[in-house]
C-alpha positions in Angstrom: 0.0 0.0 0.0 1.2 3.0 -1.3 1.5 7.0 1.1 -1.1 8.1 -1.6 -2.9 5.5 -0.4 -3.6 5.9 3.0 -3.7 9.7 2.8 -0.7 10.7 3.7 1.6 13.4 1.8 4.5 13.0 0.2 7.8 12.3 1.5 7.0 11.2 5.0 9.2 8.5 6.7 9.0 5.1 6.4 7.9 4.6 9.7 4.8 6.9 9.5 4.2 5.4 6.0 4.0 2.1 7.7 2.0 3.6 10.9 -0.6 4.8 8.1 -0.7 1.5 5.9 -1.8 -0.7 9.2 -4.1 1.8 10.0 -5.5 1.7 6.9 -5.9 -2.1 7.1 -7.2 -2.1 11.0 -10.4 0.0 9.5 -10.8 -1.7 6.1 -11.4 -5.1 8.5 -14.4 -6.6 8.5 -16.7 -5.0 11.0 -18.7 -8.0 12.6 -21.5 -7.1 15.0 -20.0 -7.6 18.8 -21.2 -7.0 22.3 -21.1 -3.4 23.9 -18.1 -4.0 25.8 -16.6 -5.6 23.4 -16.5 -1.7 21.4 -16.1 -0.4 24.5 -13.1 -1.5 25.2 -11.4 -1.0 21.8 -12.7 2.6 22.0 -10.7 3.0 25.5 -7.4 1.6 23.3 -8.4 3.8 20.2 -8.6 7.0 22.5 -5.2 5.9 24.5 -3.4 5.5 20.9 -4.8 9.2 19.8 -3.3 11.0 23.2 0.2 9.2 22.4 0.2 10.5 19.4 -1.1 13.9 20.3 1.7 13.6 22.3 4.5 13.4 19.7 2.8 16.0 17.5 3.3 18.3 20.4 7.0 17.2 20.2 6.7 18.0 16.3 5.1 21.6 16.9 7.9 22.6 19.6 10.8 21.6 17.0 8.7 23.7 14.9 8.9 26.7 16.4 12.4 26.6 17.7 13.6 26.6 14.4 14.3 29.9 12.4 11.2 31.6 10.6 11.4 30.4 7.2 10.6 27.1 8.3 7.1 28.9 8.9 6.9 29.2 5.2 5.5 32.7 5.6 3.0 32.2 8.0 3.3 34.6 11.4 4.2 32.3 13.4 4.6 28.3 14.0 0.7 27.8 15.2 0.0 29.2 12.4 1.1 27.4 10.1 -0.4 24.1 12.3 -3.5 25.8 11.5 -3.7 25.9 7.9 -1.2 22.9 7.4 -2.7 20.2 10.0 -6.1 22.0 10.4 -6.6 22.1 13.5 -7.9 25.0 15.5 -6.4 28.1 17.2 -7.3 26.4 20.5 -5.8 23.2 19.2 -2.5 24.2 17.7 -1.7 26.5 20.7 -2.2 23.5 23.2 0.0 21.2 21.0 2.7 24.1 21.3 2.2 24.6 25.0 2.5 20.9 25.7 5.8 19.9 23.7 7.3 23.4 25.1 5.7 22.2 29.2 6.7 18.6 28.9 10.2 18.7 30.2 8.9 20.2 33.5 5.7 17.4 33.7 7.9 13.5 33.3 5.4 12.2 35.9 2.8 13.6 33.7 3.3 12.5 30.4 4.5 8.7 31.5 1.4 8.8 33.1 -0.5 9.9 29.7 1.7 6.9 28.3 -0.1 4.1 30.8 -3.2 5.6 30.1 -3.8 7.2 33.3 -4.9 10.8 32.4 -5.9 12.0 28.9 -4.2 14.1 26.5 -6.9 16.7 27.7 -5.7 16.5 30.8 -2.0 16.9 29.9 -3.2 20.3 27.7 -4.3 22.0 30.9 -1.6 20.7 33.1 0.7 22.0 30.9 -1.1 25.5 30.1 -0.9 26.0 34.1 2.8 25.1 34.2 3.1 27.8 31.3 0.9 30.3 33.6 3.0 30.1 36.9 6.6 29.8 34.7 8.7 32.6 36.1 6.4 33.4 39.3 7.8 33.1 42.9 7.8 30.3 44.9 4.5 30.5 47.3 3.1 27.6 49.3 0.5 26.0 47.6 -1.8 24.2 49.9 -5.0 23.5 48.3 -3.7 20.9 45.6 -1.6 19.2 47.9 -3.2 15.9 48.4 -2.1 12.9 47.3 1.7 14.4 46.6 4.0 11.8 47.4 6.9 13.9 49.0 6.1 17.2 49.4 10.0 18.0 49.9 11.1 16.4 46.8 8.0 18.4 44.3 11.1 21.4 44.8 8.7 23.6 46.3 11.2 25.6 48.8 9.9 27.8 51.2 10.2 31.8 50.6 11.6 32.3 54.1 14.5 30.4 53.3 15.7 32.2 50.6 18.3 34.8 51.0 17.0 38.5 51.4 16.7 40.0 47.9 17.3 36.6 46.4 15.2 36.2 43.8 12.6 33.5 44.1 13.0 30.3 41.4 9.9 29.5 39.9 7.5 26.7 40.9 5.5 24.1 39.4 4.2 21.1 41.9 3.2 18.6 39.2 2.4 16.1 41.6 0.0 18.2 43.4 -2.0 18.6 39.9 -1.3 14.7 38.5 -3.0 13.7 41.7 -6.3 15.0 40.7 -5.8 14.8 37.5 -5.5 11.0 37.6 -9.3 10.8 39.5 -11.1 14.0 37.8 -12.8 14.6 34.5 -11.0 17.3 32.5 -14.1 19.4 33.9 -13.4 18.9 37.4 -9.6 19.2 36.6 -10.0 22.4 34.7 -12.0 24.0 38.2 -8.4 22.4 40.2 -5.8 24.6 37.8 -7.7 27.6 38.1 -7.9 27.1 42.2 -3.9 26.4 41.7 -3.3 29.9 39.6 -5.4 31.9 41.9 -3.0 30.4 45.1 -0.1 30.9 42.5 -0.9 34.6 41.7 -4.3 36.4 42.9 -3.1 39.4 41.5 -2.7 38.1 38.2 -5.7 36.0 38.7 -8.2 39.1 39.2 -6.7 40.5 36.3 -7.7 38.7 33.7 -10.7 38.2 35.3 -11.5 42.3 34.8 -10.5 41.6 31.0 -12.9 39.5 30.8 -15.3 41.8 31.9 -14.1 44.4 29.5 -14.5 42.1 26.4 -17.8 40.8 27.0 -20.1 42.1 24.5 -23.8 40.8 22.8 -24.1 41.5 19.2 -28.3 41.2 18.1 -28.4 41.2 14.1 -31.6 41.3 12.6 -32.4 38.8 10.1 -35.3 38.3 6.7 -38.1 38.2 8.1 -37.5 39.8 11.8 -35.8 37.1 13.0 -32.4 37.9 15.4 -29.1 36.1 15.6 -27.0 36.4 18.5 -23.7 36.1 19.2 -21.5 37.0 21.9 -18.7 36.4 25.1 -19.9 36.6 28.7 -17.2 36.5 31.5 -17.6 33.7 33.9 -20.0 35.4 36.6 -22.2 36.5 33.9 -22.2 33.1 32.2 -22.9 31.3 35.5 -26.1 34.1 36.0 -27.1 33.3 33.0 -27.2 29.5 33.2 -28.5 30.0 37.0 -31.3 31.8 35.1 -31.7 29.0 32.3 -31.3 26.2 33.8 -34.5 25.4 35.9 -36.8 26.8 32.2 -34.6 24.9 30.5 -36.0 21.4 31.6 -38.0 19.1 29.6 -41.7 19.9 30.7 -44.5 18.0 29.9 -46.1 14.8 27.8 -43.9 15.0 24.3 -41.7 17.3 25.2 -39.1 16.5 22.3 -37.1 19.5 21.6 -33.3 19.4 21.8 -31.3 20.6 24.6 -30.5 24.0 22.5 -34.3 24.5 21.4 -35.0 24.6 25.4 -32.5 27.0 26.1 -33.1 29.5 23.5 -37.1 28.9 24.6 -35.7 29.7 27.7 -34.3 32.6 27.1 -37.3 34.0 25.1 -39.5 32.9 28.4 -37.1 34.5 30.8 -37.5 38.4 28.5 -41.1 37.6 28.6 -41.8 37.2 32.2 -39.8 40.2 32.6 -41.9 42.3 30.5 -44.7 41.0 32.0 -43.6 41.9 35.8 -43.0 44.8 35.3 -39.9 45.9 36.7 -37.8 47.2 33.8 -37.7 51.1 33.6 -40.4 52.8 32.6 -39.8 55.0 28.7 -41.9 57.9 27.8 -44.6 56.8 30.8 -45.0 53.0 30.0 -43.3 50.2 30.6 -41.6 48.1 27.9 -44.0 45.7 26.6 -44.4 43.9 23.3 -46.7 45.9 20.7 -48.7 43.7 18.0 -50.3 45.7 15.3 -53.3 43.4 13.2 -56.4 44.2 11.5 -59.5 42.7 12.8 -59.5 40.3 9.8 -56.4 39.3 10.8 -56.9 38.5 14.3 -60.5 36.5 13.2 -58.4 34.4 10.4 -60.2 35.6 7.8 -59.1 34.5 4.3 -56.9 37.1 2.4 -56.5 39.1 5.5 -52.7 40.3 5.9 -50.2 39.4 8.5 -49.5 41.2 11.7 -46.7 43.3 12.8 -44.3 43.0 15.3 -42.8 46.2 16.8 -39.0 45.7 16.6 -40.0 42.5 14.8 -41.4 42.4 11.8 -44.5 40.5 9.8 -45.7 37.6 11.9 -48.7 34.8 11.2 -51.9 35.5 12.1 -51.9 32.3 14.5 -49.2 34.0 16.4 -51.0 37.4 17.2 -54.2 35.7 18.4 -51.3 33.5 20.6 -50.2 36.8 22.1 -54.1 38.7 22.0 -54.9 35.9 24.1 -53.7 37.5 27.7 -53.0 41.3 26.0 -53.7 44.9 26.8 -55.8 45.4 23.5 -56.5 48.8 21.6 -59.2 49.6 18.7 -57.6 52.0 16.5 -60.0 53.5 13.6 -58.8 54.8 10.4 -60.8 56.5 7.5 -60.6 56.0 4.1 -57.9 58.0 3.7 -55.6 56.0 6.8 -56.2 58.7 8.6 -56.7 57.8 12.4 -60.8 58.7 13.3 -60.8 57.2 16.8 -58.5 55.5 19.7 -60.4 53.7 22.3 -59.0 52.9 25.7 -56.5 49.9 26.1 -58.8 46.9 27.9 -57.2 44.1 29.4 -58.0 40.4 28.0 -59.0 39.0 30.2 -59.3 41.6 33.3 -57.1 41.6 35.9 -59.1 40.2 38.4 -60.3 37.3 36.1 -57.0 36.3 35.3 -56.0 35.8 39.3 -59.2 33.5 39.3 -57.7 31.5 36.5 -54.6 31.1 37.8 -55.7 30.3 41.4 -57.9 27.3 40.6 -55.3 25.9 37.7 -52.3 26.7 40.0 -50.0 26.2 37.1 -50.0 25.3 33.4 -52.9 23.0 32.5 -50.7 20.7 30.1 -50.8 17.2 31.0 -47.0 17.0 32.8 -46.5 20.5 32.6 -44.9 21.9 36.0 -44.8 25.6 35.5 -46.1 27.5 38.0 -49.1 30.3 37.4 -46.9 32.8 38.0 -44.9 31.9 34.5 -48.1 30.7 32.8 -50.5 32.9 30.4 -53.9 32.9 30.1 -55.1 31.4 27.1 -58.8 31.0 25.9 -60.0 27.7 24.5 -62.0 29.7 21.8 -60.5 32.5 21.1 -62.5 36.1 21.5 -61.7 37.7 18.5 -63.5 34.5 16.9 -66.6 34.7 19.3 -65.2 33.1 22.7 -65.8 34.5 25.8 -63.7 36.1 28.4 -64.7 34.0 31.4 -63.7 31.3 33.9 -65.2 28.0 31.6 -63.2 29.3 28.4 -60.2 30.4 30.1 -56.9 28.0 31.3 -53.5 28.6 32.8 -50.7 28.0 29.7 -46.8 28.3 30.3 -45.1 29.8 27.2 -44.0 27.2 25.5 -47.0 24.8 25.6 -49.0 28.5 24.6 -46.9 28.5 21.5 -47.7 24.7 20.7 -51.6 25.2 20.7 -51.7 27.8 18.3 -48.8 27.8 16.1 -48.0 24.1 16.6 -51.9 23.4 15.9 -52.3 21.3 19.0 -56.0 21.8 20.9 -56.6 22.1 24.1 -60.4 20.7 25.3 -62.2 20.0 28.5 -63.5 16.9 29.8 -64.3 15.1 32.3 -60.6 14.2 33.5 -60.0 17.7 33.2 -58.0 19.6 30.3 -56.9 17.1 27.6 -54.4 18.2 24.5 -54.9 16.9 21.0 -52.3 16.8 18.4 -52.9 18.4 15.1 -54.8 16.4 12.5 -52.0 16.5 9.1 -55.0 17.5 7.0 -55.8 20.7 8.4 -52.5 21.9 8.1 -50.6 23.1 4.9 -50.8 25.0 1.4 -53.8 23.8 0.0 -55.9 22.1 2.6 -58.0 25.0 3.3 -57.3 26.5 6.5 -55.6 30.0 7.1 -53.3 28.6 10.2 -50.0 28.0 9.8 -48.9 24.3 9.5 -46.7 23.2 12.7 -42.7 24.1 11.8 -40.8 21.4 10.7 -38.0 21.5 14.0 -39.0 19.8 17.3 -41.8 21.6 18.8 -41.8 23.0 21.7 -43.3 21.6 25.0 
């Protein structure tokens, strides 16, 4: 078997040309079926061979960048040219560099990496944290010291000792980070090195924890059709706020709740805005409080055929199924215009349903009606089983207690909510009253997961 043959360029050695060719035969075998612990194990061995490998491409990146620039082949520096050439990540190419430059000052580390121990993961942020404390003093270190062997022979010396205006040599206690690195995940393990750079250097620690700060940002870009995409970089407190936040509306809720773990945090998200708006307690501008505006004719709102779609302040366009959604527990104002679009008449903004009708409703559901559905009332909307703007009425018997997301299900999704005698029952939507051509002004469901 030839290099070109097992995907690897030109002029390599003979030895990675034959490293390549049995590859290649080990994955052209035969697959026959085999018992879970039977592929298991050979994905333990598989992932042990990777991190000894990773291992001597770190080697190969550090020879690379000691040498003299041209062997960069015009690229600005050696990770670079890792990037483009073995494409791998920023990310990537920087730990392989850290780890061939760190290894020297890790042998317990890497032989350990060797038996299979720790993970080439767990090498990577060893060694970025021996990178980190190279060149600080010596301070005693504490916190990571379990399970170190000798603490005399790690070299950690104690600063007393030293001569006055000595300076300090710097310090790296491998053993006290190989310890845990040898019975945590690289999670847990990440949380130990940052405990170990704080001890190391609080200062420095605080530091880059204010950059941080200063670089966090939130970018909102409006897309066809009204739609937002964000993108953006929160420090770590404001990441762990926001996942405090997330978290507990984040949680599958209810009978068919099938949406993936990202659909229920972007919900989330959109559920968390919401019952802010609704509470409340943002600032008020020009004497209201921010609230969501819905602009719709009547003919809209009542489904009428060849009625246009409604309007979303800050939004855009939106289906007619989704204004009646948000009409159903909304502050609503009739708005005349003449002939000429010429406003004839306001009338005064009434609540639907009443204030007092919707504590009643949320008192005797004490939460969202949907069968499995934990949400409490104070998270839940009212929604009305026939809608008023198509003849319901505004009254206890036509009125339930709806989280968000099950809200959006029954009208948009097409699901029904009915009562019977077991109390409130949801339907699924019947394919034939759904689509382009089956007669029915609502929208079919979306094709992702719906929501729950």
């Amino acid at each position: 078997m030839t290099v070109r043959e097992v995907g690897l360029p030109g002029g390599v050695g003979e030895d990675l040309a034959a490293v390549g060719a049995a590859l290649e035969r080990f994955v052209s075998r035969p697959r026959d079926a085999r018992p879970g612990e039977g592929v298991r194990g050979e994905m333990v061995g598989w992932r042990r061979l990777m991190d000894r490998m990773e291992l001597e491409f770190s080697g190969m990146v550090t020879e690379l960048a000691a040498g003299v620039e041209v062997e960069w082949l015009g690229h600005n520096s050696p990770t670079d040219w890792v990037k483009e050439e073995c494409h791998l990540t920023g990310t990537a190419a920087w730990n392989a560099l850290v780890v061939g430059e760190q290894a020297a000052r890790m042998p317990e580390s890497t032989r350990a990496l060797g038996q299979g121990e720790i993970g080439y993961a767990h090498l990577a942020l060893m060694a970025r944290t021996a990178d980190w404390v190279a060149g600080l003093p010596v301070v005693a270190v504490d916190l990571l010291a379990t399970g170190r062997p000798d603490a005399a022979a790690s070299g950690a010396a104690d600063p007393g000792a030293a001569a006055p205006g000595a300076p300090l040599p710097p310090t790296f206690d491998e053993w006290a980070l190989l310890s845990r690195a040898r019975g945590h995940s690289v999670a847990e393990l990440r949380r130990d090195c940052a405990h170990f750079r704080h001890a190391a250097d609080p200062r420095r620690f605080l530091t880059e924890q204010v950059e941080q700060v200063e670089v966090r940002f939130l970018e909102l870009k409006a897309v066809e059709g009204g739609a937002l995409c964000l993108r953006g970089f929160l420090d770590t407190e404001g990441g762990a706020l926001l996942r405090t936040a997330l978290e507990p509306l984040a949680r599958p809720c209810g009978e068919g709740d099938d949406r993936s773990r990202e659909r229920r945090f972007a919900d989330a998200l959109v559920e968390l805005a919401g019952h802010t708006l609704d509470s409340g307690v943002l600032p008020q501008h020009a004497g209201q409080r921010p609230h969501l505006q819905v602009t719709a004719t009547l003919a809209t709102v009542q489904g009428r055929e060849g009625a246009p779609a409604a309007e979303l302040d800050l939004g855009g366009p939106i289906a007619a199924e989704t204004a009646r959604r948000l009409g159903c527990d909304a502050a609503v104002t009739r708005v005349v215009f003449g002939a000429d679009s010429a406003v004839l008449d306001v009338g005064r903004a009434t609540r639907v349903p009443a204030t007092a009708t919707r504590r009643a409703v949320q008192v005797r559901d004490r939460g969202c009606v949907w069968p499995g559905c934990h949400r409490p009332a104070s998270w839940g909307e009212v929604h009305h089983l026939r809608h008023w703007a198509q003849g319901g009425s505004t009254d206890l018997d036509n009125l339930v207690t709806i989280c968000r997301a099950h809200h959006w299900k029954v009208h948009e999704g097409g699901w029904r909510l009915i009562r019977a005698d077991e109390g409130v029952v949801a339907l699924p939507p019947v394919a034939d009253d759904y689509g382009p051509g089956r007669g029915s002004s609502r929208p079919r469901a979306p094709d992702t997961p719906s929501a729950g």
